[in-house]
Backbone as CSV, one residue per row, in Angstrom:
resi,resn,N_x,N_y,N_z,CA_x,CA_y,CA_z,C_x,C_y,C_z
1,UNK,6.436,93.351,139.145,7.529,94.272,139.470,7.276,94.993,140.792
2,UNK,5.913,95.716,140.905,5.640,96.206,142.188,5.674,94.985,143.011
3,UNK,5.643,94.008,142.909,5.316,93.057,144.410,6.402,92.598,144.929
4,UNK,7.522,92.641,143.691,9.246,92.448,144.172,9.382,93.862,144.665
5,UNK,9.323,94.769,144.452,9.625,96.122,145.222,9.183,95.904,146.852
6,UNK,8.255,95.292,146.667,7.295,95.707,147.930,8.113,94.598,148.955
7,UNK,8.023,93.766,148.894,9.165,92.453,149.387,9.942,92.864,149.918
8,UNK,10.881,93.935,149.303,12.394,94.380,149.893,12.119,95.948,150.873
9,UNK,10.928,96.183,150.967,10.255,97.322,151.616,11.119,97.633,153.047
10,UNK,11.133,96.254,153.669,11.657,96.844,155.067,13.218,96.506,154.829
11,UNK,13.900,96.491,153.738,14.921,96.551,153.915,15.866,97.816,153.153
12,UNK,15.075,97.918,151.575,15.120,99.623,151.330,15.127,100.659,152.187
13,UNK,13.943,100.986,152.980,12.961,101.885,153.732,14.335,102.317,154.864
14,UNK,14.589,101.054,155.615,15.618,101.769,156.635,16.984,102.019,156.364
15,UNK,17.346,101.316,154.834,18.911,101.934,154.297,18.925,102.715,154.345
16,UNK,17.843,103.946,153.149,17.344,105.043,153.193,17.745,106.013,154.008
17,UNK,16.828,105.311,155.120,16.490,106.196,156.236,17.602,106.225,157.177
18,UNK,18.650,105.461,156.985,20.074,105.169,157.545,21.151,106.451,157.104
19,UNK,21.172,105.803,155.742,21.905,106.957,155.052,22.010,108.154,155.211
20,UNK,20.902,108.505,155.084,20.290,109.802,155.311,20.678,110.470,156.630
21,UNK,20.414,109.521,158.064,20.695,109.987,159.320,22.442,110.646,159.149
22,UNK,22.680,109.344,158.568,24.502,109.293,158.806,25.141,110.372,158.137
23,UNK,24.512,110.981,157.167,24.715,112.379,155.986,24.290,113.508,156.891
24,UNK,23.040,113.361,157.158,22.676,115.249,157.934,22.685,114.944,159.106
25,UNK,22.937,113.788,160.337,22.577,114.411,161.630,24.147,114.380,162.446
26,UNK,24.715,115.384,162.860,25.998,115.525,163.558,26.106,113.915,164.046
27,UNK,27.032,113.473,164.651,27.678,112.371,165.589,27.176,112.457,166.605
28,UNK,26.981,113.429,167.339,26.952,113.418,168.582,25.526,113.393,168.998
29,UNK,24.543,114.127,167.644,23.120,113.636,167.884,23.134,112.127,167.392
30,UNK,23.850,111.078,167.335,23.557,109.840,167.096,23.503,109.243,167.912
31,UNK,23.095,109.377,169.478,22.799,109.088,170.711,21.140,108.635,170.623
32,UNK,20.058,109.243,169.846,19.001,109.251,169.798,18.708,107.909,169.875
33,UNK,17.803,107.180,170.677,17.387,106.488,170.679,16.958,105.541,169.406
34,UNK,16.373,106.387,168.631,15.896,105.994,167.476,16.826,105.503,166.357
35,UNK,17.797,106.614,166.277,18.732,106.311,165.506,19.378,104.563,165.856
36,UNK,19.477,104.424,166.732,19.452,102.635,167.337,18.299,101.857,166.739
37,UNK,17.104,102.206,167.129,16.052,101.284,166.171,16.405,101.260,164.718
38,UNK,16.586,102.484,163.984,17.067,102.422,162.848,18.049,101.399,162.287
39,UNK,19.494,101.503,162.658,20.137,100.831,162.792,19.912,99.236,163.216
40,UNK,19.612,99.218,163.885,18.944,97.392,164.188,17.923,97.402,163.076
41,UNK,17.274,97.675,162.810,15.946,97.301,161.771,16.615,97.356,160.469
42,UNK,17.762,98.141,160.518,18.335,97.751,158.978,19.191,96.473,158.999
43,UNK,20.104,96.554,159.738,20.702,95.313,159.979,20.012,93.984,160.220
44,UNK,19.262,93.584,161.309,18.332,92.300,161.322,17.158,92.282,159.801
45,UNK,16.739,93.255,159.456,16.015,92.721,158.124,16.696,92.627,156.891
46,UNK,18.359,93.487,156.621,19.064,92.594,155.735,19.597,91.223,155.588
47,UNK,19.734,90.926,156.928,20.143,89.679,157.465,19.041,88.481,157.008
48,UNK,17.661,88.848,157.884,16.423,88.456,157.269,16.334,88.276,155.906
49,UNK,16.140,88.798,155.342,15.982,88.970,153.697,16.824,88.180,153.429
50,UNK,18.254,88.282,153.200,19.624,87.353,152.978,19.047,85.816,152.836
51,UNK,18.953,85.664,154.374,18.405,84.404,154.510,16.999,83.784,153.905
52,UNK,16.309,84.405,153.663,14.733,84.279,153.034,15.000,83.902,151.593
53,UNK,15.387,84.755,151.012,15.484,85.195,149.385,16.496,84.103,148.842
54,UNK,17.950,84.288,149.246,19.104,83.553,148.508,19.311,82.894,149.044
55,UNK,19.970,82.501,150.673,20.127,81.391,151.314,18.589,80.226,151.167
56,UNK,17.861,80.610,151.553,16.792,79.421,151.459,17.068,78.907,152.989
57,UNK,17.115,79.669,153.761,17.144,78.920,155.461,15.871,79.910,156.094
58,UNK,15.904,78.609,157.093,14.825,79.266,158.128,14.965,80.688,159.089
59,UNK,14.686,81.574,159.031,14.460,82.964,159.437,13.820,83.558,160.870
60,UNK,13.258,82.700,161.147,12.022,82.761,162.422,12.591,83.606,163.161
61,UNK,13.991,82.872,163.357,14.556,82.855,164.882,14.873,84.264,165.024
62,UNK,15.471,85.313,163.877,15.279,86.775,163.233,14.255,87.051,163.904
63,UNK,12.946,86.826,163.707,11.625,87.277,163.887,11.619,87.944,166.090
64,UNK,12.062,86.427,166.231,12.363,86.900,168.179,13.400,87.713,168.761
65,UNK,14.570,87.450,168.068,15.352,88.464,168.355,14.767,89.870,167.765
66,UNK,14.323,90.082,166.628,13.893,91.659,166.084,12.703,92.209,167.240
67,UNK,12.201,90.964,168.143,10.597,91.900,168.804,11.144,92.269,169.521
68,UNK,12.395,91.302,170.459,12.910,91.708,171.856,13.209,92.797,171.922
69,UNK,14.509,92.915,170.629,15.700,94.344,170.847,14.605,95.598,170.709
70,UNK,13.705,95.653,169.912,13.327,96.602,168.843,12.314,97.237,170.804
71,UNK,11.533,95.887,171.127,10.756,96.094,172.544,11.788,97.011,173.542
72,UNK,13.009,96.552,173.593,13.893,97.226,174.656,13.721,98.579,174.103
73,UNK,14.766,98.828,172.845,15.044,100.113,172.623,13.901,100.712,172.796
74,UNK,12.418,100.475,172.038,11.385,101.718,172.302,11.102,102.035,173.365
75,UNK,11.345,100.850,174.510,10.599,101.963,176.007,11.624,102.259,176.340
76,UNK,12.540,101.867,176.140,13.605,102.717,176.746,13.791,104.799,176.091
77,UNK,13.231,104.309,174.574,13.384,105.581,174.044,11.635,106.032,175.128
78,UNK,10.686,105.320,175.236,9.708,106.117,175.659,9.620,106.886,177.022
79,UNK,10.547,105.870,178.049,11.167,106.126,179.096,11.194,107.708,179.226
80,UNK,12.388,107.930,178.352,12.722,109.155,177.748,11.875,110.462,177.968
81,UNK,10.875,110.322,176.821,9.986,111.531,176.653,9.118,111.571,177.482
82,UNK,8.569,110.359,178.242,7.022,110.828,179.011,7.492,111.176,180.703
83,UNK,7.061,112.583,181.307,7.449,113.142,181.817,5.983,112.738,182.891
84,UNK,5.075,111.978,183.081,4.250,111.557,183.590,5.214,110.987,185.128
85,UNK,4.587,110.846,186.316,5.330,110.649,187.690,5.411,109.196,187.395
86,UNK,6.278,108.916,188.048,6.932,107.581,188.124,6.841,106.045,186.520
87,UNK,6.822,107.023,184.948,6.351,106.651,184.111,7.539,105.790,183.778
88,UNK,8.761,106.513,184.270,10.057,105.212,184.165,10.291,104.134,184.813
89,UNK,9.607,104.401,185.708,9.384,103.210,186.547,8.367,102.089,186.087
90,UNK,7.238,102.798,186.058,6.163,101.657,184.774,6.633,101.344,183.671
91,UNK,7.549,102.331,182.955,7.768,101.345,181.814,8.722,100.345,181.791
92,UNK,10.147,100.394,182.712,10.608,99.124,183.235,10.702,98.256,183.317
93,UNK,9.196,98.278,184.569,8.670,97.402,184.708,7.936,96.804,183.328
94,UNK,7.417,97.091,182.839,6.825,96.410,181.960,7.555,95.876,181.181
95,UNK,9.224,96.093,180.857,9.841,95.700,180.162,10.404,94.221,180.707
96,UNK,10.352,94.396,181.797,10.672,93.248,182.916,9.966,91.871,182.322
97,UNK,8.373,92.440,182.894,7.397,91.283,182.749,7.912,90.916,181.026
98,UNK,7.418,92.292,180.270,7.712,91.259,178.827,8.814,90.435,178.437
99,UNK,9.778,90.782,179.209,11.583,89.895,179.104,10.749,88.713,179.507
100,UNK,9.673,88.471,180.531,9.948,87.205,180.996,8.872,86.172,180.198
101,UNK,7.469,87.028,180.120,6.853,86.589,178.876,7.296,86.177,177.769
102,UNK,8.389,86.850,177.299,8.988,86.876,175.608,9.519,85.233,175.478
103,UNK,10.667,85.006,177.256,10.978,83.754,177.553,10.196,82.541,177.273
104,UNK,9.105,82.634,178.488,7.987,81.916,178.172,7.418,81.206,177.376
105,UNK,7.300,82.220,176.570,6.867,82.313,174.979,7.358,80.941,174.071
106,UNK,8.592,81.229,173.909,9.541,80.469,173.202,9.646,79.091,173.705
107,UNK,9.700,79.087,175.036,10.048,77.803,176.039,8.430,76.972,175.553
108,UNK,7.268,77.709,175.593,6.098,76.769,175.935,5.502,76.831,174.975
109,UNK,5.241,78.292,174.221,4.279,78.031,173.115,4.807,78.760,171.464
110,UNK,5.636,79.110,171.271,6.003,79.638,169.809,7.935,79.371,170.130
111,UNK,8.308,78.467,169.465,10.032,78.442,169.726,10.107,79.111,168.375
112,UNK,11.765,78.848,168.346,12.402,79.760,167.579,11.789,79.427,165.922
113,UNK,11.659,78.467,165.866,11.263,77.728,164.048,9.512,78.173,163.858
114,UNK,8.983,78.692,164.880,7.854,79.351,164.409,7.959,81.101,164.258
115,UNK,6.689,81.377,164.206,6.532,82.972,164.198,6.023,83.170,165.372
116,UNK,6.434,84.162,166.184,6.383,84.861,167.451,5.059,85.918,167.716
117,UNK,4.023,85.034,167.183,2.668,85.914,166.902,2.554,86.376,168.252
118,UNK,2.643,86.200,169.381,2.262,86.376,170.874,2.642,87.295,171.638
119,UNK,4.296,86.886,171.159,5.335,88.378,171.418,5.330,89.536,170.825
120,UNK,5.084,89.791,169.974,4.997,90.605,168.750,3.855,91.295,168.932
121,UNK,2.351,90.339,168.975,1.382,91.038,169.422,1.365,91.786,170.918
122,UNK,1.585,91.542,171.631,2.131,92.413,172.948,2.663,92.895,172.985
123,UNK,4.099,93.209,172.104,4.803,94.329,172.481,3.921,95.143,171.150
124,UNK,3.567,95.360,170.412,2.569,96.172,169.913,1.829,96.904,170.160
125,UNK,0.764,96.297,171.012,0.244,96.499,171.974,0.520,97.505,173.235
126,UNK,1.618,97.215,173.611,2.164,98.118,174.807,3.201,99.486,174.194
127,UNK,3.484,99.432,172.509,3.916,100.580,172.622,2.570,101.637,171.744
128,UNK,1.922,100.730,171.698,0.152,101.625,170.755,0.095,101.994,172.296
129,UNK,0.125,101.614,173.319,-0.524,102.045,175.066,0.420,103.554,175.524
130,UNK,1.913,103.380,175.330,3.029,104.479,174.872,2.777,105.650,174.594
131,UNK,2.053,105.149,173.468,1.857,106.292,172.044,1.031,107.140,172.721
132,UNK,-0.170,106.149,173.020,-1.484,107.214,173.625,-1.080,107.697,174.863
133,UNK,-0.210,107.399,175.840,0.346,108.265,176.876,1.125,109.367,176.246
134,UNK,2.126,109.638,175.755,2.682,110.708,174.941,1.279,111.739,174.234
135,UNK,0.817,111.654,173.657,-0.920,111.960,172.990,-1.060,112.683,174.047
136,UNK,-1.610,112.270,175.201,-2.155,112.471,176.691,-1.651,113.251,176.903
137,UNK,0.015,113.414,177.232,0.598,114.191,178.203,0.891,115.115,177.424
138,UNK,0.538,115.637,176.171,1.368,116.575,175.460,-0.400,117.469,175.219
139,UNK,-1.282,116.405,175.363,-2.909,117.453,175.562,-2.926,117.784,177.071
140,UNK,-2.712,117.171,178.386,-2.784,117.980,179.248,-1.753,119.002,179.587
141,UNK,-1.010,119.121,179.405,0.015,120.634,179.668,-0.131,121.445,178.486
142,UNK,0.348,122.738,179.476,0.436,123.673,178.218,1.083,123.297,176.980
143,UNK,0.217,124.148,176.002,0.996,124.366,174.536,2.238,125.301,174.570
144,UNK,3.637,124.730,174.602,4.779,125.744,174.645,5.348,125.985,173.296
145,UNK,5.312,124.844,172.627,5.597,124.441,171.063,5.165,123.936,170.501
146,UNK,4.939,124.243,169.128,4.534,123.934,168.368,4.446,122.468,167.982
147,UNK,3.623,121.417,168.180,3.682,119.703,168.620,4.258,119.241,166.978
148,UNK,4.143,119.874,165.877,4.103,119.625,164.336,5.748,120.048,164.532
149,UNK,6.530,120.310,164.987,7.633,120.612,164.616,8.766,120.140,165.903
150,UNK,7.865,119.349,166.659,9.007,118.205,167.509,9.394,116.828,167.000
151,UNK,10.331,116.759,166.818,10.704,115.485,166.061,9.906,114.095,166.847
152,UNK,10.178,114.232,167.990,9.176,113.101,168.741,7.951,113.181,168.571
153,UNK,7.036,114.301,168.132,5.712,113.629,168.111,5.773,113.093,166.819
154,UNK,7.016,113.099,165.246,6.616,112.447,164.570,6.988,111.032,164.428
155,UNK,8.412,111.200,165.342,8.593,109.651,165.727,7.375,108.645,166.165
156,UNK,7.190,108.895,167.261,5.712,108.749,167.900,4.823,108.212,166.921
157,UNK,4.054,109.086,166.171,3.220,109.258,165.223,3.690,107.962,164.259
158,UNK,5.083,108.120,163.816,5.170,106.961,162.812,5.038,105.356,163.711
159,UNK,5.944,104.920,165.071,5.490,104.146,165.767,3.782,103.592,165.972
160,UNK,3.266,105.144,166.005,1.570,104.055,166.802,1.476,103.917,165.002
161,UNK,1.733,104.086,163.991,1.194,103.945,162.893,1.201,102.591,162.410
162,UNK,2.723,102.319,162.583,3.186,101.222,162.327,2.325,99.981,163.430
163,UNK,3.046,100.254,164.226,2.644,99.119,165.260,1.131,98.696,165.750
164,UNK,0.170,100.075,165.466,-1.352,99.948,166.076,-1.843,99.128,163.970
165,UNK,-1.300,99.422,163.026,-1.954,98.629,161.487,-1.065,97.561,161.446
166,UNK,0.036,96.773,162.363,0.195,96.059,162.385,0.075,94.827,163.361
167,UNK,-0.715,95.386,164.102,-0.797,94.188,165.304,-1.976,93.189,164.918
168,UNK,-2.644,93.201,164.137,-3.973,91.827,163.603,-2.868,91.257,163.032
169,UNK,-1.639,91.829,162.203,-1.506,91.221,161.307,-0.003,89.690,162.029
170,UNK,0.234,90.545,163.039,1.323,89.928,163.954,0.306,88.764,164.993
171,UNK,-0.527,89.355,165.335,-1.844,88.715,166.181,-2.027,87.423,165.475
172,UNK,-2.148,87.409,164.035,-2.847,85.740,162.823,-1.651,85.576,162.461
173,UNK,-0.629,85.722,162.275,0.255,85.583,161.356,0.502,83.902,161.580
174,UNK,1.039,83.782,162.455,1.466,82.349,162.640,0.232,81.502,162.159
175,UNK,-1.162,81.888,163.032,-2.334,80.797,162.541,-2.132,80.398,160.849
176,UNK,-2.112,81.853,160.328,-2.325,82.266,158.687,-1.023,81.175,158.336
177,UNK,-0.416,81.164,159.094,0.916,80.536,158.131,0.674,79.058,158.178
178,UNK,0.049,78.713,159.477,-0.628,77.134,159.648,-1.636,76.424,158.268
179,UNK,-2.381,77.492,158.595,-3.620,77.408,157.103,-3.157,77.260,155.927
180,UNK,-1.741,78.115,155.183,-1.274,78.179,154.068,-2.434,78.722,153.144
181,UNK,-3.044,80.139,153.504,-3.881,80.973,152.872,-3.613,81.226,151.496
182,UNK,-3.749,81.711,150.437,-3.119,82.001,149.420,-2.521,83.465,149.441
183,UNK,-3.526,84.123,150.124,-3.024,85.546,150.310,-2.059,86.096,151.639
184,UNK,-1.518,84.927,151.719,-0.429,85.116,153.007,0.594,86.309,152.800
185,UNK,0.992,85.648,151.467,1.991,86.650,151.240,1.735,88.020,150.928
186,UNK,0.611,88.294,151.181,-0.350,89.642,150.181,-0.102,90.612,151.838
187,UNK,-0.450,89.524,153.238,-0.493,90.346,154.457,0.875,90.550,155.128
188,UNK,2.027,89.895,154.448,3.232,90.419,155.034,3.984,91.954,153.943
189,UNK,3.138,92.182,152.960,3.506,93.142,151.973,2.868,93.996,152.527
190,UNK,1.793,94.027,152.606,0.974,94.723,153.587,1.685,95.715,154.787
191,UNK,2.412,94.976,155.602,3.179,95.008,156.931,4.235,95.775,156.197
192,UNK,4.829,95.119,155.246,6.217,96.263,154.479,5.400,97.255,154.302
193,UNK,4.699,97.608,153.500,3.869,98.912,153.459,3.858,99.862,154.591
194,UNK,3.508,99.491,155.650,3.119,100.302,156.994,4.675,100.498,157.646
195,UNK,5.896,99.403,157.333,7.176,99.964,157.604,7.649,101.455,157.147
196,UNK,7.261,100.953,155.771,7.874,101.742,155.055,6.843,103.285,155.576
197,UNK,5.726,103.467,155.441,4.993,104.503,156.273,5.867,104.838,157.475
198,UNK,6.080,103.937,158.272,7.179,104.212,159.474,8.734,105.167,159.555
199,UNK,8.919,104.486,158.542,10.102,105.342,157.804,9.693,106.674,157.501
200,UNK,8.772,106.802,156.739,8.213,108.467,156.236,8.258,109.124,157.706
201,UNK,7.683,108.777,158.414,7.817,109.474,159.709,8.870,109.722,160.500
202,UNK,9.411,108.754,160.881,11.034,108.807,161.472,11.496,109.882,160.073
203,UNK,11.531,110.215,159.309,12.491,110.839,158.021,11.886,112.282,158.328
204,UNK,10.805,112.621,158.910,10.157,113.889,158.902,10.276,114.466,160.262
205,UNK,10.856,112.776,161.226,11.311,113.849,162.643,12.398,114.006,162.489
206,UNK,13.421,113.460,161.661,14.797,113.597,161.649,14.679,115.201,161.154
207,UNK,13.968,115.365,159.929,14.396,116.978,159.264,13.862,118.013,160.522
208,UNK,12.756,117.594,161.674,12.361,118.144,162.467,13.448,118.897,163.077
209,UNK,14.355,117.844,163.933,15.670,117.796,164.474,17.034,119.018,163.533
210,UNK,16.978,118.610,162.095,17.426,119.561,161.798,17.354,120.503,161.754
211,UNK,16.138,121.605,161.654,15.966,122.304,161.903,15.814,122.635,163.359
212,UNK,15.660,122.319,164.093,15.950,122.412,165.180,17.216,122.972,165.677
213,UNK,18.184,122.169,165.651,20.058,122.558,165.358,20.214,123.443,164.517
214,UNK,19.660,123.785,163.490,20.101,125.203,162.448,19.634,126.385,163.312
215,UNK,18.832,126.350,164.062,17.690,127.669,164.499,18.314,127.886,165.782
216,UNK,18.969,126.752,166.351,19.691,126.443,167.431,21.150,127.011,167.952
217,UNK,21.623,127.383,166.595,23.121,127.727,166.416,23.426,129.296,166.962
C-alpha cells in the first residue's frame, strides 16, 4: 500500500501544492516564478504517470521535455533573486550552453526512448551551484530580515534539497535501467520522496508569502 502511495508521489505532492497556491495566493501574485514550476511539474508528471500506469506507452520523451522547461524556468526564477554583478548575465548564459548541450544530448548520446541521465545530471548540478550562490549572497550582506521568513530562502532550500539528493540518482539512472537491478524501482521512489520533500518547502514559502501580504496590507 505504501509503495503504491509512494509511486504517485510526484503527482499528489504538486496537485496539493497547486491547489493550495490557487486557494490562498491572490492572481496577481501568480506571476511567481515558481508558481510556473509548480504548474508544469503537475501537468508533465500527470501526463507521465497517465502514460506509465494505464496507457502502457513509452514516457522518456516526458523525461527531456520536464529537464529542459523545469532548467529554463529555475534560472530564470534564479536570475531573479541573485543580486550578485552581472549574475543575469551568467546565468543566461549558462542557460544558452545547456539549450545546446540538452540538443546534443539527444542527437548523439541519450534520444528521446532513453532516460536523459546527462541532462538531468547537469542541470542539477548547476541549480545545487544557484543554491550555493543565493547561501553566499544572503551571508555576505547585511542581515535586514529575517532569512526564516523569506519565502525564497525556502524555495531555495526545497530546490538544493531536491536536486543536490537527487543528482546520483539522475547521474545512474539510465546505466541502472540497462542492468535491470531489482531495486530500480526502490531508487525512483526514492526520488518521489525527495519531490515530495520539495513540495514541503515550496508549501512553507508560499505561507511565507502570505504572511507577508497580510502584514503588508
Amino acid at each position: 500500500m505504501l509503495s503504491q502511495i509512494t509511486i504517485f508521489l510526484d503527482v499528489i505532492s504538486p496537485w496539493a501544492l497547486l491547489l493550495y497556491f490557487f486557494i490562498k495566493i491572490k492572481k496577481a501574485r501568480r506571476r511567481d516564478y515558481i508558481f510556473w514550476f509548480i504548474l508544469f511539474q503537475t501537468i508533465i508528471n500527470t501526463v507521465s504517470i497517465v502514460y506509465d500506469q494505464y496507457l502502457i506507452l513509452n514516457n522518456l520523451y516526458l523525461y527531456h521535455l520536464n529537464c529542459a522547461v523545469s532548467f529554463f524556468i529555475l534560472t530564470i526564477y534564479f536570475s531573479s533573486i541573485l543580486n550578485f554583478q552581472q549574475s543575469s548575465n551568467i546565468l543566461y548564459g549558462l542557460l544558452v550552453i545547456f539549450g545546446i548541450f540538452f540538443f546534443v544530448n539527444i542527437i548523439k548520446w541519450e534520444n528521446l526512448e532513453s532516460f536523459n541521465s546527462n541532462s538531468y545530471s547537469v542541470a542539477s548540478f548547476l541549480i545545487v551551484v544557484y543554491s550555493f550562490l543565493y547561501y553566499l549572497e544572503n551571508l555576505l550582506r547585511p542581515a535586514t530580515i529575517d532569512i526564516a521568513k523569506s519565502k525564497n530562502f525556502w524555495y531555495v532550500t526545497g530546490l538544493f534539497t531536491y536536486y543536490a539528493g537527487s543528482f546520483y540518482i539522475f547521474l545512474t539512472f539510465k546505466k541502472l535501467t540497462f542492468l535491470n537491478i531489482e531495486n530500480l524501482r526502490l531508487v525512483w521512489l526514492t526520488h518521489n520522496v525527495l519531490f515530495l520533500i520539495l513540495c514541503i518547502f515550496l508549501a512553507r514559502g508560499i505561507i511565507c508569502q502570505l504572511l507577508q501580504e497580510k502584514y503588508n496590507l
